[in-house]
MARNU-91682 format. One record per residue (C-alpha): z, x, y; residue number from 1. Coordinates in steps of 0.02 Angstrom, whole numbers, plus 32768, in hexadecimal, padded with zeros to 4 digits. Layout:
<sites>
      w      u      v   seq
      Z      X      Y   NUM
...
</sites>
This chain:
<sites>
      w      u      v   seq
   AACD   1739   6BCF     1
   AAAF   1685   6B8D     2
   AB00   162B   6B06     3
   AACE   15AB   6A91     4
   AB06   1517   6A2B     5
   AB14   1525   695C     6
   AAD7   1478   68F8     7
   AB8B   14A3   68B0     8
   ABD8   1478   6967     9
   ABFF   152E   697B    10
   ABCB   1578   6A28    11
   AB89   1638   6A04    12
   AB9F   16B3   6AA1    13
   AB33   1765   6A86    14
   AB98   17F9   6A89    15
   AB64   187F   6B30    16
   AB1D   1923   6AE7    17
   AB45   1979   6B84    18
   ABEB   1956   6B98    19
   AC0F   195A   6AED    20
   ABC6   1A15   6AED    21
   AC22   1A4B   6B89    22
   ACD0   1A1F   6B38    23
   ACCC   1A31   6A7F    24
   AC31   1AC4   6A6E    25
   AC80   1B56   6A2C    26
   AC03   1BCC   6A7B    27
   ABDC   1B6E   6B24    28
   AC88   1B04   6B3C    29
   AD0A   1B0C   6B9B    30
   AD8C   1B3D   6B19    31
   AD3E   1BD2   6B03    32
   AD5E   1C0B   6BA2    33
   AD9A   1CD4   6B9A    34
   AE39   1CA4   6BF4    35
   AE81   1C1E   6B99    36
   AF01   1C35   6B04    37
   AEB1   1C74   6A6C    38
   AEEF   1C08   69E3    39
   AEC3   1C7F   6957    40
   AF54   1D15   6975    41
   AFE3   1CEA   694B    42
   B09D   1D49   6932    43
   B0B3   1D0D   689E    44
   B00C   1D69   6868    45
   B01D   1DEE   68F9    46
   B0D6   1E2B   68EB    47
   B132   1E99   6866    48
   B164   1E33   67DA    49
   B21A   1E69   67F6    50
   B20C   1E1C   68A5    51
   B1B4   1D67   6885    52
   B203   1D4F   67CA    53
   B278   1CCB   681D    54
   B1FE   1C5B   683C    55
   B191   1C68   67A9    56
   B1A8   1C18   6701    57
   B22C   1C50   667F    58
   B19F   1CA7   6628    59
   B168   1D0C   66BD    60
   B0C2   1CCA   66D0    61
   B06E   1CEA   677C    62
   B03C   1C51   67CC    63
   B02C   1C1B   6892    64
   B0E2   1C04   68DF    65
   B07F   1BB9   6982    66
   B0CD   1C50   69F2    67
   B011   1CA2   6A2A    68
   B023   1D2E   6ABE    69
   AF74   1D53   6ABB    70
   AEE1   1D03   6B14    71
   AE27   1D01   6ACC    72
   ADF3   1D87   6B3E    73
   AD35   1DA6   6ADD    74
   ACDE   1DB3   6A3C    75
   AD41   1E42   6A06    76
   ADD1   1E71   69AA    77
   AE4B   1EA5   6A47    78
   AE9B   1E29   6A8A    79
   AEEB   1E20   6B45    80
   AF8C   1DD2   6B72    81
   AF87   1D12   6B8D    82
   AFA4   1CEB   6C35    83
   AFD1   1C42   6C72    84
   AFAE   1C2A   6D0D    85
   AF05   1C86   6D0C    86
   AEFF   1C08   6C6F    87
   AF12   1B7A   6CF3    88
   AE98   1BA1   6D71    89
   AE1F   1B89   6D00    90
   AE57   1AE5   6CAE    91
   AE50   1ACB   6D6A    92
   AD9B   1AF9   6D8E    93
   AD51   1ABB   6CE5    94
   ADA5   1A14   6D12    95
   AD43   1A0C   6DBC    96
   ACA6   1A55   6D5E    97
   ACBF   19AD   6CD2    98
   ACD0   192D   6D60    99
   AC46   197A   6DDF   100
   ABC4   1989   6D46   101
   ABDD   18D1   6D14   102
   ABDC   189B   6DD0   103
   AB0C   18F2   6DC1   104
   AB01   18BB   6D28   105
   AB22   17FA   6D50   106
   AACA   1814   6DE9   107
   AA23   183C   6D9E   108
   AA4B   17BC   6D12   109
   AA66   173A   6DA8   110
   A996   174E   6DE7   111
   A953   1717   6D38   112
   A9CF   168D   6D14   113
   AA0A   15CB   6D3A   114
   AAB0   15ED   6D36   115
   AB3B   166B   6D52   116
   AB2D   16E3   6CE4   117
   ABA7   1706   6C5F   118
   ABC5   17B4   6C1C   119
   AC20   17B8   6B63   120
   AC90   1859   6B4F   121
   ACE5   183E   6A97   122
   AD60   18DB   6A58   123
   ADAD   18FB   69C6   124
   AE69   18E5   69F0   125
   AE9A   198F   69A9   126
   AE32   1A01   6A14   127
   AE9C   19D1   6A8B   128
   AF45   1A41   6A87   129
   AF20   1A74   69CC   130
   AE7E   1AEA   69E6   131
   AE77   1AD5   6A9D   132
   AF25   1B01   6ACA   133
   AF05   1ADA   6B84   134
   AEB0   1A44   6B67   135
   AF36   19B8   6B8F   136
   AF43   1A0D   6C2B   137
   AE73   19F5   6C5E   138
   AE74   1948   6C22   139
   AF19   192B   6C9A   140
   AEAB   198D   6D35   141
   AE0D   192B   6D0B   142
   AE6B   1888   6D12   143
   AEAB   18C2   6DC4   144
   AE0A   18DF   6DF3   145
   ADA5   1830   6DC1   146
   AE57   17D7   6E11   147
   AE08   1818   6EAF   148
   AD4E   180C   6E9F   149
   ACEB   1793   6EE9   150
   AC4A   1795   6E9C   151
   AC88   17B0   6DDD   152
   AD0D   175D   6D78   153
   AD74   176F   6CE2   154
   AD56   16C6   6C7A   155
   AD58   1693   6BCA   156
   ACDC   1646   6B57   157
   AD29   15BB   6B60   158
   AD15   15BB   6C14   159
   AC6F   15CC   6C1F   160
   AC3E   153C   6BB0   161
   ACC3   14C8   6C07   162
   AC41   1506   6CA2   163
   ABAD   14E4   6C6E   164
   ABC1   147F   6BD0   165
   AAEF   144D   6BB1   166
   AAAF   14DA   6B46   167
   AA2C   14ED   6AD0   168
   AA28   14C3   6A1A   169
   A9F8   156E   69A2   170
   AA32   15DE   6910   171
   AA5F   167B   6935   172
   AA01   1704   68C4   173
   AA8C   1746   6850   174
   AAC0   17E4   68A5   175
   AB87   183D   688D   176
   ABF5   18B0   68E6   177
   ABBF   1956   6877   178
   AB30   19E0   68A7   179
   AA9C   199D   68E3   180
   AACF   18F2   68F4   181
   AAA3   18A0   6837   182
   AACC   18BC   678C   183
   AAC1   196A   6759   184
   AB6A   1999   6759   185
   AB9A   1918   6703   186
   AAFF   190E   666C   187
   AB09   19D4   665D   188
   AB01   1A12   65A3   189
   ABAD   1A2E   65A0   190
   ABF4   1986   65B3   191
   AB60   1914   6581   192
   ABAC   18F5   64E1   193
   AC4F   1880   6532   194
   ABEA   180C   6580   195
   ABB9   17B6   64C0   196
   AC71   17A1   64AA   197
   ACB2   1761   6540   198
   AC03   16DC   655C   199
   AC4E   16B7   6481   200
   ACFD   1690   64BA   201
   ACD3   1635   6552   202
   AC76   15C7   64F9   203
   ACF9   15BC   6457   204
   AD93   1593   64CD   205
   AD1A   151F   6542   206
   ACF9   14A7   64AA   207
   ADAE   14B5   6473   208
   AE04   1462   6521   209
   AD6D   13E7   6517   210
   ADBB   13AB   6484   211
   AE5D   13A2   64BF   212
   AE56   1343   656B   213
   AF1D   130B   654D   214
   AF64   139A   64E9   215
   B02D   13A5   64D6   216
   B08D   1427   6536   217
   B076   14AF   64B6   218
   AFC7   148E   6492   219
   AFA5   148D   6564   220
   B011   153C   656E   221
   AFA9   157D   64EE   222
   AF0B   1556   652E   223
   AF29   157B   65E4   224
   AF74   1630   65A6   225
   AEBE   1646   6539   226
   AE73   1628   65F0   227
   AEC9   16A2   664B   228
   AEBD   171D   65A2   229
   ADF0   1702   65C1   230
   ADEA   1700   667A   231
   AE4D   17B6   6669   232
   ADCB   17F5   65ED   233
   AD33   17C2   665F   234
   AD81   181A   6702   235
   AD03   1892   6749   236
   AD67   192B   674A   237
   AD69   1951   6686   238
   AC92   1946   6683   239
   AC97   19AD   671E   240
   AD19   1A43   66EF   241
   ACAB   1A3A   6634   242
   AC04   1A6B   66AF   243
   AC62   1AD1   6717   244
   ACAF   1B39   668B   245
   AD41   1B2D   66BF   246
   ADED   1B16   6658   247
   AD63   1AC9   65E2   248
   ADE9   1AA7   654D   249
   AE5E   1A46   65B3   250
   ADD9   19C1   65E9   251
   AD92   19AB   654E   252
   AE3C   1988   64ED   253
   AE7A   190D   6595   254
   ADBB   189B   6571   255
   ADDB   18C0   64CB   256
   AEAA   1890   64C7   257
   AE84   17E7   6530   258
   ADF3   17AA   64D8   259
   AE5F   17CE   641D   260
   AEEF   1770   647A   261
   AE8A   16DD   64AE   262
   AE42   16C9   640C   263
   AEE9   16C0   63BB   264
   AF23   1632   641C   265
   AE72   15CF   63FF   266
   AE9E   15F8   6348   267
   AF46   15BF   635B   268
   AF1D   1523   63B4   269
   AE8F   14E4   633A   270
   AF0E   14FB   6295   271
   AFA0   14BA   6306   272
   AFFB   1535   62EF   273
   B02E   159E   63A7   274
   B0A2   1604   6392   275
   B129   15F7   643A   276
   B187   1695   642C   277
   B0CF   16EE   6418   278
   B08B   1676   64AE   279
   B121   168F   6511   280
   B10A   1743   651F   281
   B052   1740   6559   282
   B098   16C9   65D0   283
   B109   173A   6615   284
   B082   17CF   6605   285
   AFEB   1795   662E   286
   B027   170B   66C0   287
   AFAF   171D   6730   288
   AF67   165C   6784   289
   B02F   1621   677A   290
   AFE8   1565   6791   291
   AF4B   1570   6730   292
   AF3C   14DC   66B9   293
   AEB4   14EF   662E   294
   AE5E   1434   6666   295
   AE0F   1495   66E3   296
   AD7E   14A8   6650   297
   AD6B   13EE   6638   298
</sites>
């Protein structure tokens, strides 16, 4: 794969679609493997309430404990005992099959290119011991296995570009992580409506720091807080469980609880007027980016 340089002094790396499908396609990945741990079944659904009512809630809701005996087995309804060490063997063989497919892979790259070529294989970090309960233990084989190889390597971005730092100049067409590779998860008639609000308070709480460059201490927690509050409301996952239908009430209220919230400080800070014991407890709640100071925005 190649890379290229952003006007914005960025350096963009493309994303492998064949890697990318062999670990994280539900249908043709790895994970779904019939002998690996089926993440779904779980005792605390499984078991007689008597049995599992220890380790659920005082109400007695059913949720996962993390205690799963069963592996995938099929598309079907019955499932099999899990079975670790049948479990390993193929973390085992799927690790070889990762490394041996990228050594072709770069291989064939190699006869059209100038340079090494680099092969991008980005995850999300939760596949990996959450859905995939195995998976920690393939990335640890396939690590093994590039410590040993001669003719492919495990390298970093960074890496690469410290390499061969002379690339080209370009924009990258606007592309995301969701199906198909561009918008239409996220511009779906379900959640097309946000996107007025957030673009509103970006722009609201953008020409507020302007006009404070040197604000006092509660005036900087207050606008740094209205940051986070708006960089929580424009996080991908609430557009994406609205398309997906998915716990559809809870993502609307979280765009719709941060964006309220960040307004209320912008108020706040334009009649100065903040409000600590309010701001202190979306501090505490919503303290994500511990060091983030609003100036970023100037």
């Amino acid at each position: 794969m190649r890379l290229i340089a952003c006007e914005s002094g960025v350096a963009a790396f493309g994303r492998d679609p064949d890697s990318s499908k062999q670990v994280w396609s539900a249908e043709e990945g790895y994970p779904g493997d019939f002998w690996y741990r089926d993440f779904y079944r779980d005792i605390g659904f499984d078991l007689d309430l008597a049995y599992v009512r220890p380790y659920l809630p005082p109400t007695g809701q059913r949720l996962h404990t993390g205690l799963k005996y069963h592996r995938i087995t099929g598309k079907t309804e019955h499932k099999e005992p899990y079975d670790p060490d049948r479990a390993r063997e193929r973390a085992e063989a799927h690790a070889s099959d990762f490394v041996e497919a990228r050594r072709r892979q770069a291989e064939w790259l190699a006869e059209a290119m100038d340079r090494p070529p680099i092969i991008v294989c980005p995850y999300d970090a939760e596949l990996f011991g959450h859905w995939w309960f195995e998976g920690p233990l393939w990335l640890e084989l396939v690590f093994r296995r590039l410590a040993t190889a001669v003719d492919v390597v495990a390298a970093t971005p960074t890496d690469d570009l410290d390499r061969h730092p002379t690339v080209q100049l370009a924009t990258p067409a606007g592309s995301t992580w969701g199906w198909r590779g561009h918008n239409e998860v996220w511009l779906a008639g379900e959640n097309d409506w946000i996107y007025r609000h957030l673009h509103a308070a970006a722009d609201r709480l953008h020409a507020l720091c302007r006009r404070y460059p040197s604000a006092d201490e509660r005036t900087r927690r207050a606008l740094t807080q209205a940051l986070r509050e708006l960089f929580l409301a424009q996080a991908s996952d609430w557009a994406f469980m609205m398309s997906r239908h998915t716990t559809v009430f809870y993502a609307v209220r979280r765009t719709r609880d941060h964006l309220l919230r960040a307004e209320r400080l912008c108020d706040e800070v334009e009649r100065g007027a903040v409000d600590d014991l309010a701001l202190g407890a979306l501090e505490e709640t919503d303290n994500l980016f511990p060091t983030l100071d609003y100036r970023v925005l100037l």
